[in-house]
LOTOR-569909 format. One line per field, with one value per atom (N, C-alpha, C): x, y, z; residue in three letters; atom name. Coordinates in Angstrom, 1 decimal, m for minus. Example, Ala and Ser with C-alpha at 12.3 -4.5 7.8 and 13.67 -1.06 7.14 Angstrom:
<sites>
u	[13.2,12.3,13.2,12.8,13.7,12.9]
v	[m5.7,m4.5,m3.3,m2.2,m1.1,0.0]
w	[7.8,7.8,7.8,7.1,7.1,7.9]
r	[ALA,ALA,ALA,SER,SER,SER]
a	[N,CA,C,N,CA,C]
</sites>
This chain:
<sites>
u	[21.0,19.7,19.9,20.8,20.2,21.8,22.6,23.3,22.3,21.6,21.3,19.9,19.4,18.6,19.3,20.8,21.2,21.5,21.8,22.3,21.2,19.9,18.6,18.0,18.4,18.2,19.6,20.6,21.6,21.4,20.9,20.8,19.4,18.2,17.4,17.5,18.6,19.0,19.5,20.5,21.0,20.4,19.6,18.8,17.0,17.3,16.5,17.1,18.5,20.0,20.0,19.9,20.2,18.9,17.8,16.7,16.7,16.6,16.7,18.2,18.9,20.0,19.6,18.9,18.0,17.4,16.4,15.2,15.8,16.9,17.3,17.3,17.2,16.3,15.9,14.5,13.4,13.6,13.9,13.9,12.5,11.9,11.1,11.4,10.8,11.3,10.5,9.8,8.6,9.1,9.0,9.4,8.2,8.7,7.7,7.9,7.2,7.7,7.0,7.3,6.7,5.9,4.3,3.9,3.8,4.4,4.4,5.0,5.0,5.2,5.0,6.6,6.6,7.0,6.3,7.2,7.6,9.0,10.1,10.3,9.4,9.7,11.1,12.0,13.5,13.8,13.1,13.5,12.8,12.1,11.5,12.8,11.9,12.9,12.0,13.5,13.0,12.4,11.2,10.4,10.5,10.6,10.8,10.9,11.8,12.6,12.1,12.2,12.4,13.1,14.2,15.4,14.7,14.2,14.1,15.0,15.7,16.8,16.3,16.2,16.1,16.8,17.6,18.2,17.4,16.0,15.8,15.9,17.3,17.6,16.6,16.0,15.1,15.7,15.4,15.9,14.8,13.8,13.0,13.6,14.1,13.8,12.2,11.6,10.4,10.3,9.2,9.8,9.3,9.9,9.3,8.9,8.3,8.5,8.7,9.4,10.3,9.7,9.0,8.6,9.2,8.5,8.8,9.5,8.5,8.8,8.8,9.3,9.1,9.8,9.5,10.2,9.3,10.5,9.8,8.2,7.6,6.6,6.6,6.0,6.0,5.2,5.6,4.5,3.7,2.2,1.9,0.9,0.8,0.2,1.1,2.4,3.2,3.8,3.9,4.5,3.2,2.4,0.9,1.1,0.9,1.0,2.3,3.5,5.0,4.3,3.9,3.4,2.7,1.8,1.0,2.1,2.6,4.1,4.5,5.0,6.0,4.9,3.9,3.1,2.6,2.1,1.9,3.1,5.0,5.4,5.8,5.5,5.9,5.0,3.7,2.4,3.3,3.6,3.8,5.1,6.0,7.1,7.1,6.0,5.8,5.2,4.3,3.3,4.6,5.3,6.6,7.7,7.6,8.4,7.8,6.7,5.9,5.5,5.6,5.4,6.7,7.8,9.1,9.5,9.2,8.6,8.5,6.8,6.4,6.8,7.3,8.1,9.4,10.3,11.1,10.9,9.4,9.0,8.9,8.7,8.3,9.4,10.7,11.8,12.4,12.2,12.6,14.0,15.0,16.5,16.9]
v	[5.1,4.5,2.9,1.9,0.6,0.8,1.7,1.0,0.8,1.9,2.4,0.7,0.6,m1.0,m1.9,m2.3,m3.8,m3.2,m2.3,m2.2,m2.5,m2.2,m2.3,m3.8,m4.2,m5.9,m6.7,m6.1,m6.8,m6.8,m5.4,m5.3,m5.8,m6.3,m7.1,m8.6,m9.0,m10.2,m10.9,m10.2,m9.7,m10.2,m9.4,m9.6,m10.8,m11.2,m12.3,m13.6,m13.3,m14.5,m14.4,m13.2,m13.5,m13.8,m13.6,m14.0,m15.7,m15.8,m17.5,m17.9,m17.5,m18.4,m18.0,m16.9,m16.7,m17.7,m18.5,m19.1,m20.8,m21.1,m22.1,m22.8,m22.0,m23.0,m22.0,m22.9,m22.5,m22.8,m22.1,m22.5,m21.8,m22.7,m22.2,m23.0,m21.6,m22.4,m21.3,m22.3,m22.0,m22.0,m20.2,m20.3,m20.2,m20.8,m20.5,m19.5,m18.9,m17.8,m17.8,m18.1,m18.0,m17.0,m17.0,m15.3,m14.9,m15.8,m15.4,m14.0,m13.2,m12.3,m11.5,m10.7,m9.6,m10.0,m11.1,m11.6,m11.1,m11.3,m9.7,m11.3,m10.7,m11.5,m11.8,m11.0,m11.4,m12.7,m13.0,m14.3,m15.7,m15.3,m16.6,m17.8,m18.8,m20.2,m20.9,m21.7,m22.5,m23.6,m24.2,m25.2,m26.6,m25.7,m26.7,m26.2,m26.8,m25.9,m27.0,m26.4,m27.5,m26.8,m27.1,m26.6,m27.4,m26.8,m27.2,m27.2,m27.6,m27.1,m27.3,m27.2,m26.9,m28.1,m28.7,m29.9,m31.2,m30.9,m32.1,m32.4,m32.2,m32.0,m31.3,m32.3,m31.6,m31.6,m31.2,m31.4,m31.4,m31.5,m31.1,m31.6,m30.5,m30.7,m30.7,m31.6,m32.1,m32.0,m30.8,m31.0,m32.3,m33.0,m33.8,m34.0,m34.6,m34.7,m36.1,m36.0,m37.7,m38.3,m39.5,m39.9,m41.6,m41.2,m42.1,m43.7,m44.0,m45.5,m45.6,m45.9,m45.9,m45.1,m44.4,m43.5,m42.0,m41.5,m39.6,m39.8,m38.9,m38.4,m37.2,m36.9,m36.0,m34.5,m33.7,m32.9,m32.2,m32.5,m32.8,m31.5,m30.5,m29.4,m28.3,m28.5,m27.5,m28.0,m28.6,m29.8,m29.6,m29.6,m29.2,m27.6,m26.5,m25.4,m25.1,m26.0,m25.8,m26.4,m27.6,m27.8,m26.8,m26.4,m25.0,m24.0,m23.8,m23.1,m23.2,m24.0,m25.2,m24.7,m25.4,m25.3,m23.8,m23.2,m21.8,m21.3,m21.4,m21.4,m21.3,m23.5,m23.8,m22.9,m22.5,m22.4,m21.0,m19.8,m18.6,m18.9,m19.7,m19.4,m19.6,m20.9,m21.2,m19.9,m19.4,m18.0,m17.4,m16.7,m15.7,m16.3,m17.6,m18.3,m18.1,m18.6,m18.6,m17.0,m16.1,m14.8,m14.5,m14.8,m14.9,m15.0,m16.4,m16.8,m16.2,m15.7,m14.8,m13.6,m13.2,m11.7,m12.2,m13.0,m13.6,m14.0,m14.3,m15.0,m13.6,m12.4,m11.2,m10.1,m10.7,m9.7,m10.5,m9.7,m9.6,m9.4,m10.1,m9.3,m9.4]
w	[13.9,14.3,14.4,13.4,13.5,14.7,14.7,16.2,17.6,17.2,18.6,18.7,17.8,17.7,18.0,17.5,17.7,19.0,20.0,21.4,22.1,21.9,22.6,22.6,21.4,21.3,22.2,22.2,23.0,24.3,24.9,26.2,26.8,26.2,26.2,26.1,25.1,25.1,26.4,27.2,27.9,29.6,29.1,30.6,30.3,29.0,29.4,29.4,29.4,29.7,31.3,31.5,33.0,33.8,33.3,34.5,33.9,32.5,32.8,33.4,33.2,34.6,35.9,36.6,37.8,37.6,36.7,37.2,36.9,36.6,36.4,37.7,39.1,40.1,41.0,41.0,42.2,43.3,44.5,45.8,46.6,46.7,48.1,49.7,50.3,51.9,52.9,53.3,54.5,56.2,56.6,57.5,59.2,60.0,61.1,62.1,62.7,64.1,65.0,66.1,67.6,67.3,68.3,68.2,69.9,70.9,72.1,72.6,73.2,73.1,72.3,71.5,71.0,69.8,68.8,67.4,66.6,66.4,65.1,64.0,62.8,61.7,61.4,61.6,61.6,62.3,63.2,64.2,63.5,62.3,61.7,61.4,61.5,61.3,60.5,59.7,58.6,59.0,58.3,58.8,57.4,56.5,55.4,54.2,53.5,51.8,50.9,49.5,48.2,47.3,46.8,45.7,44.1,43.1,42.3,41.2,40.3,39.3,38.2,37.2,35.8,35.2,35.5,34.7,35.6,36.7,37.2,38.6,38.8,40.4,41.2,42.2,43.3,44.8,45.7,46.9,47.9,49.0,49.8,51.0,52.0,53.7,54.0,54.9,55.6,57.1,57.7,59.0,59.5,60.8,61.2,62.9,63.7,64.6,65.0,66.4,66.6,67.5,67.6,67.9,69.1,70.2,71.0,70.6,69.8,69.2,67.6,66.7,65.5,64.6,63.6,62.3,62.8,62.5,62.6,61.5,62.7,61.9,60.8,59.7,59.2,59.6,59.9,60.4,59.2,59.3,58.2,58.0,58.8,58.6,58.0,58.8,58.0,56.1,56.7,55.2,54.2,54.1,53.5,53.1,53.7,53.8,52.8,52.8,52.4,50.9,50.6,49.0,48.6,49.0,48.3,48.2,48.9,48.1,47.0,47.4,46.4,45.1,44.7,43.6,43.2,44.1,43.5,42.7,43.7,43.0,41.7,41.5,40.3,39.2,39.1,38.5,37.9,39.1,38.5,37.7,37.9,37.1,35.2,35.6,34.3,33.8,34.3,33.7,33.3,34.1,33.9,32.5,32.5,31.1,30.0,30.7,29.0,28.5,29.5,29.0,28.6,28.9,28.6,26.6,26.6,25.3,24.5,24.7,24.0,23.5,24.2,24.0,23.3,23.4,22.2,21.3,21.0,19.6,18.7,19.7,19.0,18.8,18.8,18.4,17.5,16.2,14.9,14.8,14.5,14.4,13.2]
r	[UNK,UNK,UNK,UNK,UNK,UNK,UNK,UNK,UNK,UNK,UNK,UNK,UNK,UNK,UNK,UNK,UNK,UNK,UNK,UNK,UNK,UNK,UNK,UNK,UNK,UNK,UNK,UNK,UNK,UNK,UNK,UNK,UNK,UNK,UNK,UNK,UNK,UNK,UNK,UNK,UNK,UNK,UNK,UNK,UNK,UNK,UNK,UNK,UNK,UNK,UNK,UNK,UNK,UNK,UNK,UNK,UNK,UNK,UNK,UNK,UNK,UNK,UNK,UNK,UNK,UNK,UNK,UNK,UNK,UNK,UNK,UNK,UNK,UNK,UNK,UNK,UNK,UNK,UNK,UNK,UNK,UNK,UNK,UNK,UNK,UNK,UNK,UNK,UNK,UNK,UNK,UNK,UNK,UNK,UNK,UNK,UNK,UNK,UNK,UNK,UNK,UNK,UNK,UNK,UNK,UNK,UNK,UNK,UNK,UNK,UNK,UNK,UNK,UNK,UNK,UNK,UNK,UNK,UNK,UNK,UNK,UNK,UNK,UNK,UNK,UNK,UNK,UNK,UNK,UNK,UNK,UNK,UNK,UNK,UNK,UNK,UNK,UNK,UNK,UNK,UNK,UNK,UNK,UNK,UNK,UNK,UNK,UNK,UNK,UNK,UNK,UNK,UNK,UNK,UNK,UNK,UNK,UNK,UNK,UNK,UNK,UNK,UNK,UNK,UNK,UNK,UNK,UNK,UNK,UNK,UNK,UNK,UNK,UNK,UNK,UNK,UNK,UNK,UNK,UNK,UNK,UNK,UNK,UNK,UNK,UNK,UNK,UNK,UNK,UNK,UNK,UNK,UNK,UNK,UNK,UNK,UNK,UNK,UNK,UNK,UNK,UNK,UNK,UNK,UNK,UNK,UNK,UNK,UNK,UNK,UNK,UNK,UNK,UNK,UNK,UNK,UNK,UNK,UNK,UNK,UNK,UNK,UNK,UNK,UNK,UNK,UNK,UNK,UNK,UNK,UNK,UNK,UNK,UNK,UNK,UNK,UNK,UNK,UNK,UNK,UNK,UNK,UNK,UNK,UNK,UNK,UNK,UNK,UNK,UNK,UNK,UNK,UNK,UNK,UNK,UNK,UNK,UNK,UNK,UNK,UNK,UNK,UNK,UNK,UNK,UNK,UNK,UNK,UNK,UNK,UNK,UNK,UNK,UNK,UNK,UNK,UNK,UNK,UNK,UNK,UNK,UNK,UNK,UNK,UNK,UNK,UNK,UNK,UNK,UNK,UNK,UNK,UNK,UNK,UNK,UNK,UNK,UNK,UNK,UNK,UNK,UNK,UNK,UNK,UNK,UNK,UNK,UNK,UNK,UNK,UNK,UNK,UNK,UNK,UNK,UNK,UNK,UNK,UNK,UNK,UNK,UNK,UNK,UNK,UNK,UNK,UNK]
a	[N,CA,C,N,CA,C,N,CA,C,N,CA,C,N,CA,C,N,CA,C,N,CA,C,N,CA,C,N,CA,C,N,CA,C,N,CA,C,N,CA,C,N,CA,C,N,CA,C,N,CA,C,N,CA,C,N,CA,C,N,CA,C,N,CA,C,N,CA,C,N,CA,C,N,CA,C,N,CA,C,N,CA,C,N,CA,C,N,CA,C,N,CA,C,N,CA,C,N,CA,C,N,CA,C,N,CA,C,N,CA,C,N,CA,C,N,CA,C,N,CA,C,N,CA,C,N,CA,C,N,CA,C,N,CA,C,N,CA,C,N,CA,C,N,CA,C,N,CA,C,N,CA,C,N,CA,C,N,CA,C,N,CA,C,N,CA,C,N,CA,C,N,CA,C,N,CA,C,N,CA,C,N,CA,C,N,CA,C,N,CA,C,N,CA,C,N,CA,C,N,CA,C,N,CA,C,N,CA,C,N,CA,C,N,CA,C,N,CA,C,N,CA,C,N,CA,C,N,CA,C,N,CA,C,N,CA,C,N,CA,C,N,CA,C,N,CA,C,N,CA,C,N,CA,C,N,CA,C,N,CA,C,N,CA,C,N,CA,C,N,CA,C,N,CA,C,N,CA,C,N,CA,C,N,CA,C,N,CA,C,N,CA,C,N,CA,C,N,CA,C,N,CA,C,N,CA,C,N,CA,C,N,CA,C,N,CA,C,N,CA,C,N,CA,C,N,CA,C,N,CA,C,N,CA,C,N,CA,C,N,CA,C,N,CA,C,N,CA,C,N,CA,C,N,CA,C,N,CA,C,N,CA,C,N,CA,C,N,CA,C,N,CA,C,N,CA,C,N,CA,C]
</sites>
């Protein structure tokens, strides 16, 4: 019996090692798709990403459009739509950690 416990605690340990090395970075990435014609979600294209990492490292592609005279514009409807990502994101992961947590605080070894 206490084998068959320290295996159940190992194999739990286990795999809440490996989803936090999974969650050690967040990537989101908002894609767009024509709907002219006949639109096959497979043909979606990336409009704009953010790489978050766990030690800090952030990265965000912005789409933009280029404009005649001056600095690219930001295109600012998709770029909007891509933060609400981005933060719902962030919001659920923390939910998923901190339930994480919890359930560690509650194995006794």
């Amino acid at each position: 019996m206490p084998n068959e416990i320290e295996q159940t605690i190992k194999n739990v340990a286990e795999k809440i090692g490996k989803y936090i090395e999974d969650a050690a970075t967040l990537t989101v990435q908002t894609d767009y798709l024509n709907t002219e014609g006949n639109p096959d979600f497979g043909q979606s294209r990336s409009a704009a990403l953010t790489v978050i990492k766990l030690d800090g490292d952030c990265k965000t592609v912005v789409p933009v459009r280029q404009r005649d005279t001056g600095p690219a514009e930001i295109e600012s409807g998709i770029f909007g739509l891509h933060q609400q990502n981005v933060s719902t994101a962030i919001e659920y992961r923390a939910r998923i950690l901190h339930a994480l947590l919890e359930v560690i605080k509650q194995i006794r070894i």
